[in-house]
DRENPA-3360 file (N, C-alpha, C; in nm, 2 decimals, always signed):
BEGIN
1 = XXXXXXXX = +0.08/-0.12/+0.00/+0.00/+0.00/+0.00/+0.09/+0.13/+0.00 ~ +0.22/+0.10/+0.07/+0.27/+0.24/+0.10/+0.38/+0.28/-0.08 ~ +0.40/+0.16/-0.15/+0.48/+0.14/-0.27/+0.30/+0.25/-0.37 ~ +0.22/+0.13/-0.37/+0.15/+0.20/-0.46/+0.10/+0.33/-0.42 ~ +0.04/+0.41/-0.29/+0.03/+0.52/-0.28/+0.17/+0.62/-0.25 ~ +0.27/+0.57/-0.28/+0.37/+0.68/-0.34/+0.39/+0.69/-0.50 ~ +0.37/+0.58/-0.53/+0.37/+0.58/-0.71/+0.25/+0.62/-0.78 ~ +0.15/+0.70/-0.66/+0.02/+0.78/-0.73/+0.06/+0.87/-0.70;
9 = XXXXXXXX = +0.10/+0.90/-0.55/+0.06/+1.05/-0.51/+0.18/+1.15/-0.51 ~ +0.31/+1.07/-0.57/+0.43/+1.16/-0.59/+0.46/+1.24/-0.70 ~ +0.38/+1.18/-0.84/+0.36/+1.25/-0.96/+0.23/+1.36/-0.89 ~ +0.17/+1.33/-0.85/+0.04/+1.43/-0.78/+0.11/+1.58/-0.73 ~ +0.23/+1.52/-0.67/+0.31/+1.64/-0.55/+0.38/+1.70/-0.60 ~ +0.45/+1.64/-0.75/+0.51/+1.69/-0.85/+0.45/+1.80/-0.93 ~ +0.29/+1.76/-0.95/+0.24/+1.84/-1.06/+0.21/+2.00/-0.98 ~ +0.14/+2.01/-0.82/+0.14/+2.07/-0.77/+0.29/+2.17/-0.73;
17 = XXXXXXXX = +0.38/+2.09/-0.69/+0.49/+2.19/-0.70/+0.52/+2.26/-0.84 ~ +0.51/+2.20/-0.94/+0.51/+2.27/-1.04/+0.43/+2.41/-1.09 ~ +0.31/+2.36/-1.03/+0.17/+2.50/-1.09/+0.20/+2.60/-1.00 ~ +0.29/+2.55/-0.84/+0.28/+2.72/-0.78/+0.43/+2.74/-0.78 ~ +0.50/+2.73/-0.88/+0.65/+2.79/-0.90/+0.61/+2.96/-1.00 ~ +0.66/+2.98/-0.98/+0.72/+3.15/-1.03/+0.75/+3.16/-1.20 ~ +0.73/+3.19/-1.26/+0.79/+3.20/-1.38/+0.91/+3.28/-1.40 ~ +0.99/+3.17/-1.47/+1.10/+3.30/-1.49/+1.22/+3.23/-1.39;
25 = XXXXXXXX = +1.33/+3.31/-1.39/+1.44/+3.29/-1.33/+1.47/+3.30/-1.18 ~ +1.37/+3.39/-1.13/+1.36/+3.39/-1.00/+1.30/+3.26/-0.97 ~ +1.36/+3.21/-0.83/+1.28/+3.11/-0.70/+1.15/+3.18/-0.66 ~ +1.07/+3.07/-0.60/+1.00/+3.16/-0.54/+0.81/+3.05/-0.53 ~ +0.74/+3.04/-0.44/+0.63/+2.99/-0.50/+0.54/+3.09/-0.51 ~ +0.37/+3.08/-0.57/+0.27/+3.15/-0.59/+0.18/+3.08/-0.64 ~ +0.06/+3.16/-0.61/-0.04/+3.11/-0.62/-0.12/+3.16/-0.75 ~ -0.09/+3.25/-0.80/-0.09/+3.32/-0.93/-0.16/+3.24/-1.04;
33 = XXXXXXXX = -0.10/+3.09/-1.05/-0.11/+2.97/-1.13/-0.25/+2.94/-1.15 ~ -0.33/+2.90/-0.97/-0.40/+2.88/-0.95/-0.53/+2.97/-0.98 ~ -0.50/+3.10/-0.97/-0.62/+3.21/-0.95/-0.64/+3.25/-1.14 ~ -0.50/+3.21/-1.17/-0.58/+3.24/-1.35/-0.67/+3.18/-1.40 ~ -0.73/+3.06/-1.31/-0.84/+2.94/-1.37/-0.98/+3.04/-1.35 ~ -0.96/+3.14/-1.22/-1.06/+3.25/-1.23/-1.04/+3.35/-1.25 ~ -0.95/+3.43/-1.28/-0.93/+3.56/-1.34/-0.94/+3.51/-1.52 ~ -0.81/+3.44/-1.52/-0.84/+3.45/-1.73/-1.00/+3.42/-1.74;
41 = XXXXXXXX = -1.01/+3.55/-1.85/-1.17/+3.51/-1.89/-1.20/+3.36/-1.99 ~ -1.08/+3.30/-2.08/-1.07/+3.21/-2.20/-1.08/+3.13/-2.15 ~ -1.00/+3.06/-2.02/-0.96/+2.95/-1.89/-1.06/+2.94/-1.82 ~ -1.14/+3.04/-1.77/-1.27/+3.05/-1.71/-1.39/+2.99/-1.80 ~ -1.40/+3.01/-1.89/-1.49/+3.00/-2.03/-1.53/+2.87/-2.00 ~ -1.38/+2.81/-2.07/-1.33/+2.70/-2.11/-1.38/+2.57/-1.99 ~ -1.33/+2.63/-1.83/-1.41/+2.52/-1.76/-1.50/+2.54/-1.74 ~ -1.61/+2.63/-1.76/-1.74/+2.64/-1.74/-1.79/+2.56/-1.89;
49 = XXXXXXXX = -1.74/+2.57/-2.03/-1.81/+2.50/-2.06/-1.80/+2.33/-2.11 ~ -1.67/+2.31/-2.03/-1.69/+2.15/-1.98/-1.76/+2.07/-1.89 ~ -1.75/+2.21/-1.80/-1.90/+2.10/-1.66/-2.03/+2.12/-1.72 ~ -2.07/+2.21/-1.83/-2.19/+2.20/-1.84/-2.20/+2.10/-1.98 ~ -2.09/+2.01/-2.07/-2.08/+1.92/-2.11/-2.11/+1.80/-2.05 ~ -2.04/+1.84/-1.95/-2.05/+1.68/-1.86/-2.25/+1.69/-1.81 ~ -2.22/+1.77/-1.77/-2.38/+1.81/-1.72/-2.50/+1.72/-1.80 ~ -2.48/+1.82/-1.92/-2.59/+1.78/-2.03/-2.56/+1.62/-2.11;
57 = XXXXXXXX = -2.41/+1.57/-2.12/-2.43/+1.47/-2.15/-2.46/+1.34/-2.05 ~ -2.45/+1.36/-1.96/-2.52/+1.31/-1.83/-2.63/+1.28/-1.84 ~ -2.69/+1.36/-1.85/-2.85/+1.38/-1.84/-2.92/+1.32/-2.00 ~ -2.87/+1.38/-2.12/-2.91/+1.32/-2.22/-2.87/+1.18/-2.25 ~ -2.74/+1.11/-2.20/-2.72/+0.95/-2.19/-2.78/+0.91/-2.10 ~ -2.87/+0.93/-2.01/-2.95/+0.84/-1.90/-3.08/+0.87/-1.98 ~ -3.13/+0.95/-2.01/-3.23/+1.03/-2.07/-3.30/+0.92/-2.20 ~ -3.18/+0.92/-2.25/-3.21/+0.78/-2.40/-3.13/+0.63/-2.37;
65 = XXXXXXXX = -3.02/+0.61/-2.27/-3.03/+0.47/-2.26/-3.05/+0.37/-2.15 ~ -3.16/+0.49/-2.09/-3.22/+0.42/-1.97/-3.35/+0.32/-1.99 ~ -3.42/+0.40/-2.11/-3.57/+0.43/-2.14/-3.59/+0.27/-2.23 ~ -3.43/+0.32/-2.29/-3.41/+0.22/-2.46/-3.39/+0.07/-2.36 ~ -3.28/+0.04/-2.27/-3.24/-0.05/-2.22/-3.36/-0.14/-2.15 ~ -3.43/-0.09/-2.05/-3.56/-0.13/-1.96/-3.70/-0.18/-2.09 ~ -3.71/-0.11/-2.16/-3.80/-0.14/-2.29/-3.76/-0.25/-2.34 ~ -3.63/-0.26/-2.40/-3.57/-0.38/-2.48/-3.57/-0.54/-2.42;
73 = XXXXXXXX = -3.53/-0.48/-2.27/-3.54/-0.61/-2.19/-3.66/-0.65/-2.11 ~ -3.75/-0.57/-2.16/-3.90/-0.58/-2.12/-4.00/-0.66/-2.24 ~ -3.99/-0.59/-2.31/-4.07/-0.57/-2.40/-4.01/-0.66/-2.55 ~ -3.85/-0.64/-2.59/-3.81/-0.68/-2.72/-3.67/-0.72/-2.64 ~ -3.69/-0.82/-2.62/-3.59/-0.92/-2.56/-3.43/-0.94/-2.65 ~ -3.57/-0.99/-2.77/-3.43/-1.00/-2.87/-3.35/-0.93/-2.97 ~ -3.42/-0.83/-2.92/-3.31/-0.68/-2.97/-3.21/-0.66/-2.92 ~ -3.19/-0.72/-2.76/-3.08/-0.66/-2.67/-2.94/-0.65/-2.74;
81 = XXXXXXXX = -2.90/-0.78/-2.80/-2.79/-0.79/-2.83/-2.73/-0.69/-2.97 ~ -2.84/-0.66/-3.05/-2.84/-0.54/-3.13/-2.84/-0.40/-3.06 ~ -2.87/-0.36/-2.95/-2.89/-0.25/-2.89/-2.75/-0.28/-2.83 ~ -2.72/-0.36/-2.71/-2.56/-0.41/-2.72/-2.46/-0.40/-2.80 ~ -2.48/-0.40/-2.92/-2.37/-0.36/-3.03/-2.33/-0.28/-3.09 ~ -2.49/-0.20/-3.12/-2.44/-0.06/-3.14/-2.42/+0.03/-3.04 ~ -2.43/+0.00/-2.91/-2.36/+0.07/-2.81/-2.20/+0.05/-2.79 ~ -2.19/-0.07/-2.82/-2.04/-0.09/-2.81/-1.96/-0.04/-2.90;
89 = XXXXXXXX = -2.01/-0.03/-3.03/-1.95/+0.01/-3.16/-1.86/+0.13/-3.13 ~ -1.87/+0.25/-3.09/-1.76/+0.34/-3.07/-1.65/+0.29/-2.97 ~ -1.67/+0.17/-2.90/-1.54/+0.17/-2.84/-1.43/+0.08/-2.95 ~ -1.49/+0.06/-3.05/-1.43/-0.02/-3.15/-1.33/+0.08/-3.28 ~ -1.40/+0.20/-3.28/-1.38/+0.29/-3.37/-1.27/+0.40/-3.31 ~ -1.16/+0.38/-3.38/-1.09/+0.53/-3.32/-1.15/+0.64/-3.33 ~ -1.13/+0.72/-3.19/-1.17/+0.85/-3.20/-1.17/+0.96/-3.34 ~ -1.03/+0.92/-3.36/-1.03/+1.03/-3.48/-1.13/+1.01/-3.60;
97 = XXXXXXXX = -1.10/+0.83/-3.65/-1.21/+0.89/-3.76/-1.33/+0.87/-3.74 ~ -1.41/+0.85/-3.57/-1.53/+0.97/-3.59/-1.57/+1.06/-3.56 ~ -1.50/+1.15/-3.55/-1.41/+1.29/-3.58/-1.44/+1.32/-3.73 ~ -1.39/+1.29/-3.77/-1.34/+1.26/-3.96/-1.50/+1.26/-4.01 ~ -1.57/+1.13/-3.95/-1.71/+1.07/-4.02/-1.83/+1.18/-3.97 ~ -1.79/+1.28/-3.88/-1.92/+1.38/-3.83/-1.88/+1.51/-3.85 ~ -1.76/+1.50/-3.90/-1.70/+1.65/-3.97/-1.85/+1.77/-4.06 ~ -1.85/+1.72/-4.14/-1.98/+1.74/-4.23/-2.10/+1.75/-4.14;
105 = XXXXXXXX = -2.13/+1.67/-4.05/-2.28/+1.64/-3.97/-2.27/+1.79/-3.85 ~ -2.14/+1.82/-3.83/-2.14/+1.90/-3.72/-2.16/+2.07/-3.83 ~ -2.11/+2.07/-3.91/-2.13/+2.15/-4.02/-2.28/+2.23/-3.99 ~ -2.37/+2.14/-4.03/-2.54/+2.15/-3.97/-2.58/+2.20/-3.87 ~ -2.50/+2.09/-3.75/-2.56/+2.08/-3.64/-2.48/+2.27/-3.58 ~ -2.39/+2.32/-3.60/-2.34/+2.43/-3.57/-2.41/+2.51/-3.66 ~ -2.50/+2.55/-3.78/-2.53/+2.63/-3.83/-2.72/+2.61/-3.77 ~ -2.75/+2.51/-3.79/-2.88/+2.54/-3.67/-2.87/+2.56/-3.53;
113 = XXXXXXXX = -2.76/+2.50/-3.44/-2.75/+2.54/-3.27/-2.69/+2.68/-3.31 ~ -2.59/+2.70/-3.37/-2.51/+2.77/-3.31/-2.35/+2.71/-3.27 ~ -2.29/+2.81/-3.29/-2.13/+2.74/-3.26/-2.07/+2.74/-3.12 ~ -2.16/+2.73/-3.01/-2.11/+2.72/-2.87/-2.09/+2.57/-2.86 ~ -2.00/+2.57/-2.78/-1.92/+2.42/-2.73/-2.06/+2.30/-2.68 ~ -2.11/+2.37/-2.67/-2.25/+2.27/-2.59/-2.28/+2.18/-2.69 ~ -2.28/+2.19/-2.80/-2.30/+2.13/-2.95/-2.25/+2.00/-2.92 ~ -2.15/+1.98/-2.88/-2.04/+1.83/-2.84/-2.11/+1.78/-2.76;
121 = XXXXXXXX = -2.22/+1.77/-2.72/-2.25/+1.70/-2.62/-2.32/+1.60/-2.69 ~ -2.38/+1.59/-2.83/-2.47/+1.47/-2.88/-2.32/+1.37/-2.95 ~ -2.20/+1.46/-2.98/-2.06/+1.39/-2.99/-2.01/+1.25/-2.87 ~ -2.04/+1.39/-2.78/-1.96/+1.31/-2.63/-2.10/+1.19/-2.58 ~ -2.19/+1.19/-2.61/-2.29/+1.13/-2.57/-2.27/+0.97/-2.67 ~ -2.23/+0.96/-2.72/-2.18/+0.85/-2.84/-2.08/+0.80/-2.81 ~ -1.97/+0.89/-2.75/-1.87/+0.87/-2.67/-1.88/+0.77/-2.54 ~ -1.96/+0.82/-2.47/-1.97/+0.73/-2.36/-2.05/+0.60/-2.35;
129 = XXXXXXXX = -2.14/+0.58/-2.46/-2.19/+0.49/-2.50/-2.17/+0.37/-2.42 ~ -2.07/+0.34/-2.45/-2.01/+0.15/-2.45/-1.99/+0.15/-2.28 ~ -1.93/+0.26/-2.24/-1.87/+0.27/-2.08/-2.04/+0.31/-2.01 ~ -2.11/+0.37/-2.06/-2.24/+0.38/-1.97/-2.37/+0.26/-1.99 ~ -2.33/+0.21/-2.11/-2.46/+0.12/-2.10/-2.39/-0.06/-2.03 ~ -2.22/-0.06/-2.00/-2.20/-0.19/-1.92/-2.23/-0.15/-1.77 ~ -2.23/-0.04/-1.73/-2.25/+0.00/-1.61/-2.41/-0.03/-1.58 ~ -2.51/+0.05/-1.68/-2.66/+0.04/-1.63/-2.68/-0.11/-1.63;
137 = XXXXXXXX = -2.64/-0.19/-1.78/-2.65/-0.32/-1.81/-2.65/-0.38/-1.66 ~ -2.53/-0.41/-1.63/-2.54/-0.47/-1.49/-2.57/-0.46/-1.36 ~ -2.63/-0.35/-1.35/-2.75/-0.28/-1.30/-2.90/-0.30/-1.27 ~ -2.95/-0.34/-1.40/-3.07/-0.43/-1.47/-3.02/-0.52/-1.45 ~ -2.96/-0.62/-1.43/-2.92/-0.78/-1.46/-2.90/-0.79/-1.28 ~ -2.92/-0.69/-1.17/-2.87/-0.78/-1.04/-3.07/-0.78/-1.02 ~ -3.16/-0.70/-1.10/-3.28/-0.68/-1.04/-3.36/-0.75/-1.12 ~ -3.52/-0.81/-1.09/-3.57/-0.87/-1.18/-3.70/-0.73/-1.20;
145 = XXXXXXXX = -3.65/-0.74/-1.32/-3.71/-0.62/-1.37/-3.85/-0.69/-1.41 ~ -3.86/-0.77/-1.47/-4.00/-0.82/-1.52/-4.12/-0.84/-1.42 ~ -4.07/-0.89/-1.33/-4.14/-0.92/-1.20/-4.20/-0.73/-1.18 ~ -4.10/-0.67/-1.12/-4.15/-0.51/-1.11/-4.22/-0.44/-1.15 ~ -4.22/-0.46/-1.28/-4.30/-0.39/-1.42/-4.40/-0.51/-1.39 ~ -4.43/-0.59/-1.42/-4.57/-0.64/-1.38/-4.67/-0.63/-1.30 ~ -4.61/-0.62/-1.18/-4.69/-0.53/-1.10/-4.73/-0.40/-1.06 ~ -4.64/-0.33/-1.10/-4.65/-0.21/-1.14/-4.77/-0.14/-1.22;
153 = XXXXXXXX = -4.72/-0.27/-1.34/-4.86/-0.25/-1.46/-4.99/-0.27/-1.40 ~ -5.00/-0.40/-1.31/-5.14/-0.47/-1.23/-5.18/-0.40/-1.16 ~ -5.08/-0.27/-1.13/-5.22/-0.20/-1.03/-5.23/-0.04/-1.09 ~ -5.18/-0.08/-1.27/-5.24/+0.06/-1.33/-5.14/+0.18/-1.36 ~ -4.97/+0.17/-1.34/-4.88/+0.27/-1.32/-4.85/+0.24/-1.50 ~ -4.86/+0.34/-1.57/-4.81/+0.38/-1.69/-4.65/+0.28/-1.72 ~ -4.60/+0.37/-1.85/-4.48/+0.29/-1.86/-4.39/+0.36/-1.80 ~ -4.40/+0.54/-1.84/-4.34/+0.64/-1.78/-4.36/+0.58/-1.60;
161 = XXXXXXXX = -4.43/+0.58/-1.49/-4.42/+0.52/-1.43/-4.34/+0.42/-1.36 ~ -4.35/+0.31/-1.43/-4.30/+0.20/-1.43/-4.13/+0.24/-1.45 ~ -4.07/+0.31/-1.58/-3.93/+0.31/-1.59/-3.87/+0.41/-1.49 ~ -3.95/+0.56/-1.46/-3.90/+0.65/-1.34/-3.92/+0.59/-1.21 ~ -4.06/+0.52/-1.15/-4.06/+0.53/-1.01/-4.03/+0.40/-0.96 ~ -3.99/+0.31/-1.06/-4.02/+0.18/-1.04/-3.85/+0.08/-1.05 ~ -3.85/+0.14/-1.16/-3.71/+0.07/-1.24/-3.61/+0.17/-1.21 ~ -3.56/+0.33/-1.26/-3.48/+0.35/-1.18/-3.44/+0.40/-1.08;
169 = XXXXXXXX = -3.51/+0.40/-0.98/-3.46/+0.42/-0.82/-3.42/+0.26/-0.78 ~ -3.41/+0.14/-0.83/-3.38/+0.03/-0.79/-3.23/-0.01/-0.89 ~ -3.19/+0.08/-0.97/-3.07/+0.07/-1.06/-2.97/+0.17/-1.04 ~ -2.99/+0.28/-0.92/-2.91/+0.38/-0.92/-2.80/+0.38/-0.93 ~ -2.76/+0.27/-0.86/-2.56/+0.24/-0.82/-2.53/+0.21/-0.99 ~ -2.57/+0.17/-1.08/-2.53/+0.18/-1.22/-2.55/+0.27/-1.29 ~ -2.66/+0.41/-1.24/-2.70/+0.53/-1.33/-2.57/+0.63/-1.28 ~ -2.55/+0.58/-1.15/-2.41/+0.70/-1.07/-2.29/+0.66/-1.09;
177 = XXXXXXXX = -2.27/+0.51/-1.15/-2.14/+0.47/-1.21/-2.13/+0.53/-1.35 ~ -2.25/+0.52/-1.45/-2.24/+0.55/-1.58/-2.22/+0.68/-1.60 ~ -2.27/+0.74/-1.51/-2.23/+0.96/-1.49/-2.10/+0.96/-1.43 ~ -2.06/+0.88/-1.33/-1.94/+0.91/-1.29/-1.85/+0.87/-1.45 ~ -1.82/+0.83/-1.50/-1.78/+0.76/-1.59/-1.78/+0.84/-1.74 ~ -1.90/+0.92/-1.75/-1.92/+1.02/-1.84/-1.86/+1.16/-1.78 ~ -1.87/+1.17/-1.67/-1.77/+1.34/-1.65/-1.67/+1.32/-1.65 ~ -1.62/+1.15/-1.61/-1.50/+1.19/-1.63/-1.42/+1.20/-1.78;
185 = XXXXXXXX = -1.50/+1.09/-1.86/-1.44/+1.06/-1.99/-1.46/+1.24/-2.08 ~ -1.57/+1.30/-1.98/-1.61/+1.45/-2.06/-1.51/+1.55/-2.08 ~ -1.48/+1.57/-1.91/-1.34/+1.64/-1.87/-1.25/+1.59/-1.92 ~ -1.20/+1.48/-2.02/-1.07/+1.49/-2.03/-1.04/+1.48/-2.15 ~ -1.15/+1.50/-2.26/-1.18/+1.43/-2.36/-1.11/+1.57/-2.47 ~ -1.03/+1.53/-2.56/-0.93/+1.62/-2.63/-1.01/+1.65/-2.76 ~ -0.98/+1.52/-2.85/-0.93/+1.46/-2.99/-1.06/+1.55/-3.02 ~ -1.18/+1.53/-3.00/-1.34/+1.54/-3.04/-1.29/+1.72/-3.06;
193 = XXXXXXXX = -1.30/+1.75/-2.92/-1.31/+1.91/-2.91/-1.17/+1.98/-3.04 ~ -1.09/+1.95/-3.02/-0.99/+2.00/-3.10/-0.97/+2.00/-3.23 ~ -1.01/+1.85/-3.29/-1.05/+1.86/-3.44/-1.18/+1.88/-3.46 ~ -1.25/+1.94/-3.39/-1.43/+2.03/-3.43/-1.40/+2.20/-3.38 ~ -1.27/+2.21/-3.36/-1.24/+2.37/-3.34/-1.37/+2.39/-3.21 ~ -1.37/+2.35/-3.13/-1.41/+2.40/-3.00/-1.33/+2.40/-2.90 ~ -1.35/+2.47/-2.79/-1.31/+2.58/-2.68/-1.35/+2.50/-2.56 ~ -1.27/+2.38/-2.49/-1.33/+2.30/-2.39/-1.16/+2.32/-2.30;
201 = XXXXXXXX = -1.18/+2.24/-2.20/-1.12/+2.26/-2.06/-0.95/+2.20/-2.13 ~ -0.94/+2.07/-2.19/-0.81/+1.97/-2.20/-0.76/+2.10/-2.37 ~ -0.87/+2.14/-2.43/-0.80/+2.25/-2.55/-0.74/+2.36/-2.51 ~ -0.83/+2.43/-2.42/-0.74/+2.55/-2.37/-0.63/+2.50/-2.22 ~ -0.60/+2.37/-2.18/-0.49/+2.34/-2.09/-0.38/+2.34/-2.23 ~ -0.41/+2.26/-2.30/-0.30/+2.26/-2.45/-0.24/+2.36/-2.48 ~ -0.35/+2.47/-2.52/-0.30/+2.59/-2.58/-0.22/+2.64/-2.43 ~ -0.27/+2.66/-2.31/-0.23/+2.76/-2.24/-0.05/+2.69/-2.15;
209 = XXXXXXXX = -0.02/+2.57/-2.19/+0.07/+2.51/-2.15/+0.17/+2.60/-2.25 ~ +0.15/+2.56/-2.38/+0.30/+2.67/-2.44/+0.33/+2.77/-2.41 ~ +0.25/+2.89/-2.32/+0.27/+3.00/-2.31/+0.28/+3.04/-2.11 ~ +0.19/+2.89/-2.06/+0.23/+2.94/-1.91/+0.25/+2.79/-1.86 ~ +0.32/+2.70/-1.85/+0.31/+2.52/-1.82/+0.24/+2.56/-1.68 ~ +0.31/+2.61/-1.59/+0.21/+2.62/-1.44/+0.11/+2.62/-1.42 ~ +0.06/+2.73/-1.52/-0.13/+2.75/-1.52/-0.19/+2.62/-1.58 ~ -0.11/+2.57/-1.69/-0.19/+2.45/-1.73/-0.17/+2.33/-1.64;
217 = XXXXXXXX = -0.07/+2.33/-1.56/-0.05/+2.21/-1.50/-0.15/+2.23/-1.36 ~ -0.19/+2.35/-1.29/-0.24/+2.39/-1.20/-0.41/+2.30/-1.26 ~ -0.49/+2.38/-1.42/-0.56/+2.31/-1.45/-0.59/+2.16/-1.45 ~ -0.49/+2.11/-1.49/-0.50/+1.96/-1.50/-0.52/+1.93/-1.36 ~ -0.40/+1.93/-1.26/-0.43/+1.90/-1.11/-0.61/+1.93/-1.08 ~ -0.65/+2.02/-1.11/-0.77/+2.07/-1.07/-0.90/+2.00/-1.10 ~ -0.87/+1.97/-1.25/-0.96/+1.83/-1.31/-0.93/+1.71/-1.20 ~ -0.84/+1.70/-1.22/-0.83/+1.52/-1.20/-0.90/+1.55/-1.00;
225 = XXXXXXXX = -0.86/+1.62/-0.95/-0.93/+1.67/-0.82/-1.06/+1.64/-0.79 ~ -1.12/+1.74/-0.89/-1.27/+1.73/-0.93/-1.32/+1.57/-0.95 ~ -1.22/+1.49/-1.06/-1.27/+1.40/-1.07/-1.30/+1.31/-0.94 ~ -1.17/+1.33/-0.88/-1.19/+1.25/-0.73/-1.25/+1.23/-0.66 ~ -1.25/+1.39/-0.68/-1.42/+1.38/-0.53/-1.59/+1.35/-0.58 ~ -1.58/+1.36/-0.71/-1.71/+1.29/-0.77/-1.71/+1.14/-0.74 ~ -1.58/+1.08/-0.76/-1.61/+0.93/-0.73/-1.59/+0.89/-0.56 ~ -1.53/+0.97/-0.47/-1.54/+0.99/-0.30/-1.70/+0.96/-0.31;
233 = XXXXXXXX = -1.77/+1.09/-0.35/-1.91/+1.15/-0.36/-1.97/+1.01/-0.41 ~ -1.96/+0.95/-0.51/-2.06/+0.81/-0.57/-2.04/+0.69/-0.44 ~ -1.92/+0.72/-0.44/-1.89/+0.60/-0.32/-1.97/+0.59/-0.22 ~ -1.95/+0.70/-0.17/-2.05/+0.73/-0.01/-2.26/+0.73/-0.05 ~ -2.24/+0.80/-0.16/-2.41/+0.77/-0.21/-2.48/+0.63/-0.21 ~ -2.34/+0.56/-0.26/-2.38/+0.42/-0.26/-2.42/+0.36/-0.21 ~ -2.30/+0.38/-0.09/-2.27/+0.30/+0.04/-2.44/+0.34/+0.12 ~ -2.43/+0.44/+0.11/-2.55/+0.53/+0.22/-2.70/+0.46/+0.16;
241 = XXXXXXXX = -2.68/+0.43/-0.01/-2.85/+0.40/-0.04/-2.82/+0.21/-0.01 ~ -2.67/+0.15/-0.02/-2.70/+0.06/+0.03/-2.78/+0.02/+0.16 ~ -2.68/+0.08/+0.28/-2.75/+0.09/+0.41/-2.89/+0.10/+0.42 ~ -2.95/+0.17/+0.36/-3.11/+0.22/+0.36/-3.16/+0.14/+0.31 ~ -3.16/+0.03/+0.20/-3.20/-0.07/+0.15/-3.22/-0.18/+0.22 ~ -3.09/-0.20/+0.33/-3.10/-0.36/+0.41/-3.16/-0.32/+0.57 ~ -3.19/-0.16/+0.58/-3.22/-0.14/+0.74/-3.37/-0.11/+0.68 ~ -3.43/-0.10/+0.53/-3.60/-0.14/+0.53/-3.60/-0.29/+0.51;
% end
């Protein structure tokens, strides 16, 4: 334990001494590094509009493969493995060329949205695909969902019903893995943002490393922090909706 938590947290200690060093020839630390993540307006921009990527692709990947998954395994059994596949399919595909293959489609999609970064989110939602539907997948597979929905139905609860009050409050530990799993892959996600010329958190650490390494290195520390305490934060939700489950 004491081998592997120095071989995590010493690059950790490294990156931190690095972001509050001084530029320039003088010694010296500062905190300077840190505060440009809120004074630059670009740097500022930039992580505001990654959390609200993570945000909305969050919400829009539960939104359609919560609905799609519980239906299929209800209702069309033998679709699963087709719905299984084409979810898996982008982890099969390198990033770049579909990058390459949506080049044109984003063309559209920025002349009817508009060209703010939020656009990436039906991108990044494709993205997380493969990593959020093995998470819900086994999710649905510890619960018998048929049983649930049946009675559900027998005493008159809709389907809407049945998939919000019924099905996922009993799948949550796989809806808070598959979000954990999407902010993180959101936040750190380059290739997508960079070749579609948008303005996200890992493009302006890029750009702003050639001109200040501290501030960008200060950034990265700051992500991966964030990321941390989101999966602290799942852990303890978990733990806590476990407990509540075995003391009813």
């Amino acid at each position: 334990m004491v081998a592997f938590a120095a071989y995590f947290f010493v690059p950790l200690l490294a990156m931190f001494d690095f972001s509050i060093q001084v530029r320039g020839s003088a010694p010296g630390r500062t905190w300077d590094n840190w505060a440009l993540m809120i004074t630059d307006e670009d740097l500022r921009s930039s992580i505001v509009a990654s959390l609200l990527l993570a945000l909305f692709t969050v919400v829009l990947m539960v939104a359609l493969l919560v609905p799609t998954m519980v239906w299929v395994r209800l209702r069309v059994p033998r679709a699963k493995r087709l719905i299984e596949f084409l979810c898996l399919l982008p982890l099969t595909i390198p990033a770049l060329v579909i990058v390459v293959g949506i080049s044109n489609v984003y063309s559209w999609v920025t002349y009817l949205l508009g060209d703010s970064a939020l656009v990436l989110t039906f991108a990044y939602v494709v993205l997380v695909l493969p990593y959020s539907y093995r998470a819900i997948d086994a999710a649905l597979s510890a619960i018998d969902a048929a049983t649930l929905s049946e009675a559900a139905r027998s005493l008159g609860a809709g389907w809407f019903t049945v998939i919000v009050r019924i099905i996922m409050p009993n799948i949550t530990s796989g809806i808070l893995g598959a979000a954990f799993i999407s902010v993180a892959l959101v936040l750190g996600e380059f290739v997508f943002a960079s070749l579609l010329h948008f303005d996200t958190l890992p493009v302006a650490m890029a750009a702003l490393y050639k001109s200040n390494g501290p501030a960008a290195m200060a950034a990265a520390l700051a992500s991966m922090i964030l990321v941390a305490v989101l999966l602290v934060g799942l852990t303890f939700l978990s733990r806590d909706r476990h407990k509540q489950g075995a003391s009813s």
